[in-house]
Backbone as a chain_set.jsonl record, in Angstrom:
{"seq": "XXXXXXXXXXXXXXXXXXXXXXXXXXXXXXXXXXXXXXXXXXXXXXXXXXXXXXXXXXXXXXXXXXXXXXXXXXXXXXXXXXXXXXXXXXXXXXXXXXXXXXXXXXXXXXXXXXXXXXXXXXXXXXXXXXXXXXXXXXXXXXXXXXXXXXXXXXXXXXXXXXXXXXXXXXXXXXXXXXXX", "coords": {"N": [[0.832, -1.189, 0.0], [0.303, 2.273, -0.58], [1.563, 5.591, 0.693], [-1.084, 7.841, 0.825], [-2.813, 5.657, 0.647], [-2.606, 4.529, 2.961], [-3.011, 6.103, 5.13], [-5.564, 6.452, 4.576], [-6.94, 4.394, 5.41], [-6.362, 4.273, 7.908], [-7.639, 7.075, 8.671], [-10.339, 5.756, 8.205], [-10.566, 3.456, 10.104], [-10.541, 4.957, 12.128], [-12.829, 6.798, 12.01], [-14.637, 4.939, 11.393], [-15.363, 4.088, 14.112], [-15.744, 5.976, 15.695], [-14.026, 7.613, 17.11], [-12.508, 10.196, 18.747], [-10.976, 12.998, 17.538], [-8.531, 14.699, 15.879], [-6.846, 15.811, 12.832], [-3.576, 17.045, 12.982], [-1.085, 17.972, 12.132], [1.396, 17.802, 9.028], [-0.922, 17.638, 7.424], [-3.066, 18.442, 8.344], [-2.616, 21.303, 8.002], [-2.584, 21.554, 5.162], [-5.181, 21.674, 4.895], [-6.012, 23.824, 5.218], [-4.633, 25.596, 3.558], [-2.258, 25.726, 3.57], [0.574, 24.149, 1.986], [2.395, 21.535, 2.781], [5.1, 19.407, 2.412], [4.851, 16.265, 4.216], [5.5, 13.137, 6.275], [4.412, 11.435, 7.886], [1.177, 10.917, 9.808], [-0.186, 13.14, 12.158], [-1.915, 13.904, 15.163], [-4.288, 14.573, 17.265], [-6.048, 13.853, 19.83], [-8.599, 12.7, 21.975], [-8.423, 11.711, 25.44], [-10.028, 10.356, 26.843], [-10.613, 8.255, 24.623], [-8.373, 6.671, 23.865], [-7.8, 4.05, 24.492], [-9.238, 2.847, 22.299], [-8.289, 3.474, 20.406], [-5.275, 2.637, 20.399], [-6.299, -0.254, 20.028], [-7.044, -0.041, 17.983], [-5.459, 0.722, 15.849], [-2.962, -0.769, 16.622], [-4.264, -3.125, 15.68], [-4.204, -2.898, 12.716], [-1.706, -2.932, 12.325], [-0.115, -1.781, 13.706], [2.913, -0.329, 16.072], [3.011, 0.871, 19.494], [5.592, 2.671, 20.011], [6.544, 5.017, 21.983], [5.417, 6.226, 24.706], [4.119, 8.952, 26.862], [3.135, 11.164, 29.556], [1.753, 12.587, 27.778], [2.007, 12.007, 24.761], [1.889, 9.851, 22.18], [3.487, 7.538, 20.244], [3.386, 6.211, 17.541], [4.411, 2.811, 15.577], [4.948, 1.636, 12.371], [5.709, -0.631, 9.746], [4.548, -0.333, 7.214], [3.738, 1.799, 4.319], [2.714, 4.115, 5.504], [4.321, 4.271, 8.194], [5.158, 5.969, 10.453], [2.828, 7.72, 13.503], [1.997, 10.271, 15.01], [0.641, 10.771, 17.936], [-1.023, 13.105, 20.085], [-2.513, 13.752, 23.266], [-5.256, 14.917, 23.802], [-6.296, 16.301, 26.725], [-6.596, 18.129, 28.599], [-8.205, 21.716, 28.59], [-8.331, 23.816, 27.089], [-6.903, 22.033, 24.8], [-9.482, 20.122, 24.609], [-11.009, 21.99, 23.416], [-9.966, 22.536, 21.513], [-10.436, 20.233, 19.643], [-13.557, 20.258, 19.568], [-13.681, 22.748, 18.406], [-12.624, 21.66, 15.529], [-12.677, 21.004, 11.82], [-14.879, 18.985, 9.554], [-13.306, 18.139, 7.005], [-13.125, 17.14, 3.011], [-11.035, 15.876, 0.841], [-9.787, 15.173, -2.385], [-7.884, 12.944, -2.199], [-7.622, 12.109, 0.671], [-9.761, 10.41, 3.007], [-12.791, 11.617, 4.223], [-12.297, 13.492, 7.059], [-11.368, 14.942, 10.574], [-9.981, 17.926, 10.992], [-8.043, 20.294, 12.858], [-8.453, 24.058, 13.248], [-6.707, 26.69, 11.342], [-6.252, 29.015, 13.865], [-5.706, 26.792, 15.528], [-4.089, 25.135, 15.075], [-1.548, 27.093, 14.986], [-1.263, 27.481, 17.242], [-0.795, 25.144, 18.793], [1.759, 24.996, 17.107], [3.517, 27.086, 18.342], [3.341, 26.24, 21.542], [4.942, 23.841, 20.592], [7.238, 24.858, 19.822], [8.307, 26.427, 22.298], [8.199, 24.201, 23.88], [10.429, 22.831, 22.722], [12.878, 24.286, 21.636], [14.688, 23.571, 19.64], [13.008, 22.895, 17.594], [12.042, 25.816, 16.257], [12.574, 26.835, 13.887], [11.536, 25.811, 11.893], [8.927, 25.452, 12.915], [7.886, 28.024, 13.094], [8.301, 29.689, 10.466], [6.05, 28.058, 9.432], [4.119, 28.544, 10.737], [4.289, 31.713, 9.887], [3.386, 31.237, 7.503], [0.894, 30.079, 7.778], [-0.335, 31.891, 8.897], [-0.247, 34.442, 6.581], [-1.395, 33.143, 4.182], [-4.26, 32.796, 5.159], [-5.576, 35.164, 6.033], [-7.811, 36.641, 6.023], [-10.927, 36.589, 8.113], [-8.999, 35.584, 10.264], [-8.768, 34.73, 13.326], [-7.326, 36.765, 14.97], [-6.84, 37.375, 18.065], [-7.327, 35.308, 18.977], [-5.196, 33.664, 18.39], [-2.814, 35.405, 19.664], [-3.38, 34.73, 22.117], [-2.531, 32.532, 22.515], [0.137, 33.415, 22.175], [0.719, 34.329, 24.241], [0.726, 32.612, 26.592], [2.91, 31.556, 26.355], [4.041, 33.648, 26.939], [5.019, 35.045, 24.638], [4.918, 37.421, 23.218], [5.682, 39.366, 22.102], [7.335, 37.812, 19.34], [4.9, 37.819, 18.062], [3.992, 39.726, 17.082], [6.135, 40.92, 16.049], [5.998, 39.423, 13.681], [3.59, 39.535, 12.546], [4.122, 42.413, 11.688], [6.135, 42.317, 10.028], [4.746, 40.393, 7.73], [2.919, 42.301, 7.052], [4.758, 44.113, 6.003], [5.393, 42.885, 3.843]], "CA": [[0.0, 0.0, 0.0], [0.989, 3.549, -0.325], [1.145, 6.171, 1.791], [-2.33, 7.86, 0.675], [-3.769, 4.625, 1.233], [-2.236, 3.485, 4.817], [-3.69, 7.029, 5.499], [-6.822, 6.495, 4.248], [-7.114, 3.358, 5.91], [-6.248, 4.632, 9.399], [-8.455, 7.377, 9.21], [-11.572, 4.634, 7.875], [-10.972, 2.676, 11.422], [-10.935, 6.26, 13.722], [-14.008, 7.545, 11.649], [-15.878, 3.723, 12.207], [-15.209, 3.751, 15.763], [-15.995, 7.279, 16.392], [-12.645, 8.135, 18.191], [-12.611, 11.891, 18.913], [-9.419, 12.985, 16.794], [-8.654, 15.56, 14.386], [-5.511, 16.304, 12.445], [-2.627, 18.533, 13.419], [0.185, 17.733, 11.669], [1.106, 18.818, 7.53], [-1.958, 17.176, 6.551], [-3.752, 19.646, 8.868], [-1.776, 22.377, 7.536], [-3.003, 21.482, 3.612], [-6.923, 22.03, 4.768], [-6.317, 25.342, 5.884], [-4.274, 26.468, 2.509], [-0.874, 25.805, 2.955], [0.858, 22.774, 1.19], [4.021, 21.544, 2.878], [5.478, 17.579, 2.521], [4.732, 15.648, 5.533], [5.864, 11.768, 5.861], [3.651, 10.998, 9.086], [0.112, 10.957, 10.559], [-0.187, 13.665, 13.393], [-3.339, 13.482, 15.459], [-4.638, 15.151, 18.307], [-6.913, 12.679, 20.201], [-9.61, 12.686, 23.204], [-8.094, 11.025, 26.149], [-10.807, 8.675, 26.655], [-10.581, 7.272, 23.333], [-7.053, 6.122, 23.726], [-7.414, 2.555, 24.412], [-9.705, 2.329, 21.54], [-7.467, 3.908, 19.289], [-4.619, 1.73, 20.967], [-6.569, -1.422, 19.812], [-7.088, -0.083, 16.455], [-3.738, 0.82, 15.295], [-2.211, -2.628, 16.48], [-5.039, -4.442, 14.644], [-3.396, -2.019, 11.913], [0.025, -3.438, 12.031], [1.357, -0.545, 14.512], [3.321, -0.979, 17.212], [3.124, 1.42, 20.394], [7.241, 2.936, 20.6], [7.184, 5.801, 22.498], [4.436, 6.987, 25.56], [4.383, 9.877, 27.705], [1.566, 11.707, 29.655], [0.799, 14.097, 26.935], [2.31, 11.74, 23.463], [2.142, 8.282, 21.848], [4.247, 7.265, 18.989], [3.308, 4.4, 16.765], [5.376, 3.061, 14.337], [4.784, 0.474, 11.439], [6.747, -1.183, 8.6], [4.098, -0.25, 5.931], [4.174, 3.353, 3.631], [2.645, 5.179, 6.391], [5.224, 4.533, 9.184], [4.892, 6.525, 11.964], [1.404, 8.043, 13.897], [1.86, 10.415, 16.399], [-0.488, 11.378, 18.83], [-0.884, 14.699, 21.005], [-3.08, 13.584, 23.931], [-5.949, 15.666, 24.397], [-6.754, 15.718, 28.036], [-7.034, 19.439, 29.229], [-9.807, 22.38, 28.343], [-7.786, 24.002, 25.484], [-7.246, 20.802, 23.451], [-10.623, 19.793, 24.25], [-11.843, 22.895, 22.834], [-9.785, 22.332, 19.564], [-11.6, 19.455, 19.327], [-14.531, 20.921, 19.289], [-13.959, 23.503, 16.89], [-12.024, 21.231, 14.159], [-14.261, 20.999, 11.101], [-14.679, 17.934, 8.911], [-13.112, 18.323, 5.552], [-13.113, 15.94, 2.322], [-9.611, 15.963, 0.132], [-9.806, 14.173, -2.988], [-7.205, 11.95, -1.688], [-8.097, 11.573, 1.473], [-10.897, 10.124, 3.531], [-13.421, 12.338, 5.394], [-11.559, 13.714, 8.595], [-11.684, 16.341, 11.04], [-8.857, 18.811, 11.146], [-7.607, 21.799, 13.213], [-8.167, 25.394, 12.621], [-5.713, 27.258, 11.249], [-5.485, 29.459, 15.031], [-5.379, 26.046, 16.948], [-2.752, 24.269, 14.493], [-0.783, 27.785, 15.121], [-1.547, 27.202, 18.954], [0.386, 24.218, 18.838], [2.901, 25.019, 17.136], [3.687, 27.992, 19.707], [3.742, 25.187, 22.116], [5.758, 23.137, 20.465], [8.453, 25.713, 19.693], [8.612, 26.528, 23.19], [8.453, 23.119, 24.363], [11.17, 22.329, 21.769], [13.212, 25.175, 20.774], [15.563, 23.173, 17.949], [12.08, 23.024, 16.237], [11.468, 26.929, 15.919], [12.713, 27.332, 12.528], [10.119, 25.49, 10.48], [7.551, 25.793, 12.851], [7.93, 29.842, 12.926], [8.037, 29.786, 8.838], [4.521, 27.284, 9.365], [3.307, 29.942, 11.72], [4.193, 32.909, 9.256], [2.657, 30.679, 6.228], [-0.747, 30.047, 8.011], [-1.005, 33.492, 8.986], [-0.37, 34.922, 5.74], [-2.566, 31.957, 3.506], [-5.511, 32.997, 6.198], [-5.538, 36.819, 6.456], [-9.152, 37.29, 5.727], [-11.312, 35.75, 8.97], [-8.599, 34.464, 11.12], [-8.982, 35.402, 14.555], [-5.955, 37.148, 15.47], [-7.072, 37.697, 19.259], [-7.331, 33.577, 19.95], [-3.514, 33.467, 18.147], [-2.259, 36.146, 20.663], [-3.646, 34.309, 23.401], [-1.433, 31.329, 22.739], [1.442, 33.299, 22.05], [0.719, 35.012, 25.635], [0.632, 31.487, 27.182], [4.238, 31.446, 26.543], [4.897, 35.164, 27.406], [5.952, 35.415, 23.263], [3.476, 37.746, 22.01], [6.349, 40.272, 20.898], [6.979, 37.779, 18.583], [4.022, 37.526, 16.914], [3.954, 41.276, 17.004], [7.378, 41.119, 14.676], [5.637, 38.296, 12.355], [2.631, 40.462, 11.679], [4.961, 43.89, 10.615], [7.11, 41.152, 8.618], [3.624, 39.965, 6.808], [1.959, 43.455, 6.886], [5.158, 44.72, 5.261], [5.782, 41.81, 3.004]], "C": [[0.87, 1.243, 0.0], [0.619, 4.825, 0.833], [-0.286, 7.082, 2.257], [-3.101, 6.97, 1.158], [-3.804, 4.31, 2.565], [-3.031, 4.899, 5.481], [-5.307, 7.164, 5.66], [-7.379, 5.436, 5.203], [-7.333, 3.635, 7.192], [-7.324, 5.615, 9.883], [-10.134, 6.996, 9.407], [-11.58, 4.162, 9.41], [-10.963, 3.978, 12.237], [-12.373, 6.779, 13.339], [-15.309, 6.196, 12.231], [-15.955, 3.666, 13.439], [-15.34, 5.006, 16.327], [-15.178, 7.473, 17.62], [-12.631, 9.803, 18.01], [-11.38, 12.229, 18.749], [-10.002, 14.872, 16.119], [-6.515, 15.777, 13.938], [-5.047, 17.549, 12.598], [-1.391, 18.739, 12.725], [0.362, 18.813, 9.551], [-0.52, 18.795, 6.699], [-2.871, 18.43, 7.024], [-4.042, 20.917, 8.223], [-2.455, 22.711, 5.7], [-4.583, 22.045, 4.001], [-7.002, 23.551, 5.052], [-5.858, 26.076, 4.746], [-2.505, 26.244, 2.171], [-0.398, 24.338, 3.03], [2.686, 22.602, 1.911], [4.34, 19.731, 3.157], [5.698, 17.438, 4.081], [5.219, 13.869, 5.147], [5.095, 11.274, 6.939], [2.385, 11.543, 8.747], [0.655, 11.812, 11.848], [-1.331, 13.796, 13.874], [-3.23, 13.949, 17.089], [-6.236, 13.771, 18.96], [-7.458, 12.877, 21.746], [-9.209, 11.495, 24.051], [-9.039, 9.659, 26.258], [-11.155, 7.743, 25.639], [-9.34, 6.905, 22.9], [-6.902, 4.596, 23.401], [-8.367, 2.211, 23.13], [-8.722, 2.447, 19.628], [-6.28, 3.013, 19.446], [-4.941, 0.435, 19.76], [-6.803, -1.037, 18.627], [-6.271, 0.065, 15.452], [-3.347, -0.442, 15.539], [-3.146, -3.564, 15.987], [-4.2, -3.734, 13.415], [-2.063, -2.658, 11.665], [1.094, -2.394, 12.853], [1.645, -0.316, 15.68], [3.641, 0.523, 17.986], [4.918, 1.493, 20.787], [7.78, 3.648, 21.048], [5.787, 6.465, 23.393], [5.262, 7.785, 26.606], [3.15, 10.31, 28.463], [0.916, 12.58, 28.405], [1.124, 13.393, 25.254], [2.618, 10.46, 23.306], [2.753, 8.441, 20.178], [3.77, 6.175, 18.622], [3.814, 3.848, 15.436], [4.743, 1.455, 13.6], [5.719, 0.385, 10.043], [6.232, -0.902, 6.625], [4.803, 1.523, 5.634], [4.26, 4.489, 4.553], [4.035, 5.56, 7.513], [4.847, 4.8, 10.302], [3.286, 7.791, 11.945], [2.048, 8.703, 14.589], [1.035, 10.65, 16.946], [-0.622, 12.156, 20.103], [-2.153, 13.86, 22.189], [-4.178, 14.596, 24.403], [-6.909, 15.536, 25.75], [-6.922, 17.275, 28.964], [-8.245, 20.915, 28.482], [-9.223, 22.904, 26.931], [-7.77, 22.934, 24.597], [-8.304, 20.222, 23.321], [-11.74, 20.921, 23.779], [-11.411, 22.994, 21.358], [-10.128, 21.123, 19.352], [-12.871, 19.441, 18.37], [-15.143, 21.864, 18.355], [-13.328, 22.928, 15.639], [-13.322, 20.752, 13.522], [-13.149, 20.0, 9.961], [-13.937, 18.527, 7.308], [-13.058, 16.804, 4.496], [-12.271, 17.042, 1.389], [-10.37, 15.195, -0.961], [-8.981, 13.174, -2.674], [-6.936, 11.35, -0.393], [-9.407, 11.663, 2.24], [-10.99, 11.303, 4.076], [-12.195, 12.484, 6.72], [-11.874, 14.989, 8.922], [-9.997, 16.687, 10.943], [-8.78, 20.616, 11.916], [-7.892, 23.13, 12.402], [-6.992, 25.531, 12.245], [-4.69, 27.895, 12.985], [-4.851, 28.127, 15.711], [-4.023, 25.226, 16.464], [-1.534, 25.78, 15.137], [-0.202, 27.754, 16.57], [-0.463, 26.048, 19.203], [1.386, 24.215, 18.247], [4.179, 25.852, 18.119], [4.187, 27.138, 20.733], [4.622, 24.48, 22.24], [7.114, 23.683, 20.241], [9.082, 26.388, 21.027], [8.433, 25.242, 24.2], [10.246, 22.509, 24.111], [12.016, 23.062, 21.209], [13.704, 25.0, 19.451], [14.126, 22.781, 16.922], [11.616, 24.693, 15.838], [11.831, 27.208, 14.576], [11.993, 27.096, 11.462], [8.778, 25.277, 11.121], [6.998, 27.645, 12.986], [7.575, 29.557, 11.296], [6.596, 28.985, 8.715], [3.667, 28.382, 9.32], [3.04, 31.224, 10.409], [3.106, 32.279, 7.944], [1.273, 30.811, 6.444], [-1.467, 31.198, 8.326], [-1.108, 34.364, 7.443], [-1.313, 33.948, 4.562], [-4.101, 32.345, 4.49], [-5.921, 33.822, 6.692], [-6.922, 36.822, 6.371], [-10.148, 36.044, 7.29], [-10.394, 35.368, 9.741], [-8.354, 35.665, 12.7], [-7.632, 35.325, 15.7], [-5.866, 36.903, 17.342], [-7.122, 36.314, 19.938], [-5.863, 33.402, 19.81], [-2.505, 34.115, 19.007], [-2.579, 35.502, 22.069], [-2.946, 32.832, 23.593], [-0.073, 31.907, 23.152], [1.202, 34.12, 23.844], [0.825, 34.226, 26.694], [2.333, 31.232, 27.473], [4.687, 32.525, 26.717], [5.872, 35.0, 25.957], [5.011, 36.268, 22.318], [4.435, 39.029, 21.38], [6.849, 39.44, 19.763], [6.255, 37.722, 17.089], [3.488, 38.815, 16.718], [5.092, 41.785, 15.861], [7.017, 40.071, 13.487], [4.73, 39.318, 11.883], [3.054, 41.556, 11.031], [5.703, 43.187, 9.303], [5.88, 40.948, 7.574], [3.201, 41.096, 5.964], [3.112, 44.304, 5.567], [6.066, 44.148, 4.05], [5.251, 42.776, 1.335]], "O": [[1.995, 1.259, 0.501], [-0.352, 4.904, 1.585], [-0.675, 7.176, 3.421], [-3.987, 7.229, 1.971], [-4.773, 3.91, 3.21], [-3.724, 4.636, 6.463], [-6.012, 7.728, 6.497], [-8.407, 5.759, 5.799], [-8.405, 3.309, 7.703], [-7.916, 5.461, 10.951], [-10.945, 7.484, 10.194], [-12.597, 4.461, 10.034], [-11.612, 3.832, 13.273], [-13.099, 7.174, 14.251], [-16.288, 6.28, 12.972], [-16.896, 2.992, 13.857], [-15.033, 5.129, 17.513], [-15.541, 7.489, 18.795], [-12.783, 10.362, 16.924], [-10.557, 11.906, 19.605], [-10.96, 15.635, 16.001], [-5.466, 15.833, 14.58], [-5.573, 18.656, 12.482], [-0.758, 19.787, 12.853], [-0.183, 19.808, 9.074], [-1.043, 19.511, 5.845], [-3.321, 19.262, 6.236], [-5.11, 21.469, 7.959], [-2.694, 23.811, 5.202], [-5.069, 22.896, 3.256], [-8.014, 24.252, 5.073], [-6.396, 27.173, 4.596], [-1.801, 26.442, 1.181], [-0.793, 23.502, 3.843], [3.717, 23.228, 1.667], [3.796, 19.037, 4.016], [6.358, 18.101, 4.88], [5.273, 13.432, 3.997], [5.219, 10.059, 6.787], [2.201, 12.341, 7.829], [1.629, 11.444, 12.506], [-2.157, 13.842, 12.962], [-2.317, 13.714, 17.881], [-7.077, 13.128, 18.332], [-6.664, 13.205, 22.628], [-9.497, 10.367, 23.652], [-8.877, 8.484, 25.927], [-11.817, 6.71, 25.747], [-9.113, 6.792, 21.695], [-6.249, 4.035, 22.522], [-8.241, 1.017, 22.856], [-8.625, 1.909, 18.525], [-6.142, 2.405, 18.385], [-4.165, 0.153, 18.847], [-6.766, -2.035, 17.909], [-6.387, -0.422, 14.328], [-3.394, -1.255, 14.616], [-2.842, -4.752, 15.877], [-3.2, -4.431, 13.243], [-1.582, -2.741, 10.534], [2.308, -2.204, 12.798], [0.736, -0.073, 16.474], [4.35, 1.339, 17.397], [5.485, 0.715, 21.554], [9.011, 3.684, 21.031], [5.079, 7.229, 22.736], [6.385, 7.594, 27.072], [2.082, 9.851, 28.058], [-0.209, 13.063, 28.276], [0.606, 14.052, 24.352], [3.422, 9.872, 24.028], [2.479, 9.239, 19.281], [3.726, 5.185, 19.353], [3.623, 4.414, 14.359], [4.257, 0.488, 14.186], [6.29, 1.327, 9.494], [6.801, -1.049, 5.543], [5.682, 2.183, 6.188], [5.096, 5.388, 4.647], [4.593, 6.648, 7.657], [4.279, 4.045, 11.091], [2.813, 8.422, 11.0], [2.961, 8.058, 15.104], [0.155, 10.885, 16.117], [-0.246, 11.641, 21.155], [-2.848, 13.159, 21.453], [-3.949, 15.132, 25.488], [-7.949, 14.883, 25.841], [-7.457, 17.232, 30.072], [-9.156, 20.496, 27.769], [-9.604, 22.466, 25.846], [-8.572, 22.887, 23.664], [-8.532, 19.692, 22.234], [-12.964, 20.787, 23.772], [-12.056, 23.342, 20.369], [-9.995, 21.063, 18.129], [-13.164, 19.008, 17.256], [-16.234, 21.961, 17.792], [-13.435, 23.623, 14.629], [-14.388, 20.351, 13.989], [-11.962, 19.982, 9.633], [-14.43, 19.503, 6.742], [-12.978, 15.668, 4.962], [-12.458, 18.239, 1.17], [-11.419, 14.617, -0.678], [-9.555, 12.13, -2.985], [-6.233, 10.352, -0.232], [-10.1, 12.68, 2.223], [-10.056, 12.031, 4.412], [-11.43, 11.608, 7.121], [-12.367, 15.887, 8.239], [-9.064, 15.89, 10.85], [-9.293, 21.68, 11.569], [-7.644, 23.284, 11.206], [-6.123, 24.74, 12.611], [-3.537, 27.67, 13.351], [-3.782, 28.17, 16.32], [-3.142, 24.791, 17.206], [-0.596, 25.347, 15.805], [0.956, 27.943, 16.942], [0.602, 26.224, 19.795], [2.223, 23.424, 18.682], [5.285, 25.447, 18.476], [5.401, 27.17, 20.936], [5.214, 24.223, 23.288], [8.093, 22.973, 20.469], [10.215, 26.867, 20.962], [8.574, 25.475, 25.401], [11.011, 21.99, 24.924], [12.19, 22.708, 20.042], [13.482, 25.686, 18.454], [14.214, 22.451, 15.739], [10.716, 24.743, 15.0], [11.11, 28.09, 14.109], [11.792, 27.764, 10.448], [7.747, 25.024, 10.498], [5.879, 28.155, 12.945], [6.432, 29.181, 11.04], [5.936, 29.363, 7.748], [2.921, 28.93, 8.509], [1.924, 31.594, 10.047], [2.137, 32.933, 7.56], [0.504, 31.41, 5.693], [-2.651, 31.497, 8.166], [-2.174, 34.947, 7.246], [-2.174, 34.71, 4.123], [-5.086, 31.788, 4.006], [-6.612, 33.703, 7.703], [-7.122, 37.474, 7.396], [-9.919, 34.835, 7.325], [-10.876, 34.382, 10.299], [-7.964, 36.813, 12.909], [-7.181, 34.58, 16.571], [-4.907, 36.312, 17.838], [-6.999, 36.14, 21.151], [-5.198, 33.061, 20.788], [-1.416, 33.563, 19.163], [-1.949, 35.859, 23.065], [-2.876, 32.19, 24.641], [0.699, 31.425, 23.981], [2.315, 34.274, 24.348], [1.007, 34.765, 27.786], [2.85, 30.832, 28.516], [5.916, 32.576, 26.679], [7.095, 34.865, 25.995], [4.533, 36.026, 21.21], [4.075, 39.629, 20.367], [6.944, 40.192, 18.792], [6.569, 37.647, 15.901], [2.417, 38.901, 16.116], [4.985, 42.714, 15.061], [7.725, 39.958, 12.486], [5.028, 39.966, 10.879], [2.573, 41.837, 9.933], [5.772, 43.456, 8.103], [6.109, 41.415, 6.459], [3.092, 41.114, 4.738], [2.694, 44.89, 4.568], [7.037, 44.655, 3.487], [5.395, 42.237, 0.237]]}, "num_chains": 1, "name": "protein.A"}
């Protein structure tokens, strides 16, 4: 199978089993406007639908190789490879949940996926979780903001970057955009 397909496939058993998901990762990133090569599944997921998701991936062929409280790794030998999964278990991620809206790809299945703010939200996160990732998730950041100027609700995006006490960055991204 290819990697479209092992994709397609994976999100067929989370959609039959009504697992409370949505994508966060590049795939995410494509529904909102901007196109950037991904080689994984990234997936934001509703704590109490872990063990079901658990049991549906290793019917899958994919083997559990890296847990934490807040991230599961799952890795397999087919196209897809590797899954990760963000643990949603507090009020913010269960509110991007809530607001991710279904989309249909021609190439892939039905799924839900992240806003634009909440994919930006996590990357914020993850760049201050992570600093040796700020360089391509800053250039994400600047992409989704500029692909999403019309409607995007600047005032939820400032309230991430304020989470990390970084909102003069995103005060020097917007003059960078504005004077792009």
């Amino acid at each position: 199978m290819d990697f479209l397909s092992e994709i397609n496939r994976v999100l067929l058993g989370l959609n039959n089993h009504q697992i409370r998901y949505s994508l966060i990762g590049g795939l995410a990133m494509a529904n909102v406007g901007y196109m950037r090569a991904t080689n994984d599944l990234d997936l934001l997921v509703h704590v109490d639908d872990l063990a079901s998701l658990e049991t549906i991936l290793i019917k899958s062929g994919f083997k559990e190789v890296f847990t934490s409280s807040n991230v599961i790794t799952f890795f397999s030998d087919t196209a897809l490879g590797r899954i990760d999964v963000l643990i949603a278990q507090r009020a913010h991620a269960f509110a991007m949940l809530e607001r991710s809206i279904s989309h249909t790809q021609s190439t892939i299945t039905s799924c839900k996926a992240l806003i634009a703010e909440d994919i930006i939200g996590l990357k914020v996160q993850a760049t201050s979780n992570d600093p040796s990732r700020r360089g391509q998730d800053m250039a994400d950041i600047e992409q989704l903001l500029r692909q999403n100027q019309q409607g995007i609700d600047l005032a939820g995006i400032r309230e991430y970057f304020k989470i990390f006490n970084r909102e003069n960055e995103l005060d020097e991204l917007l003059e960078r955009i504005k004077n792009a």
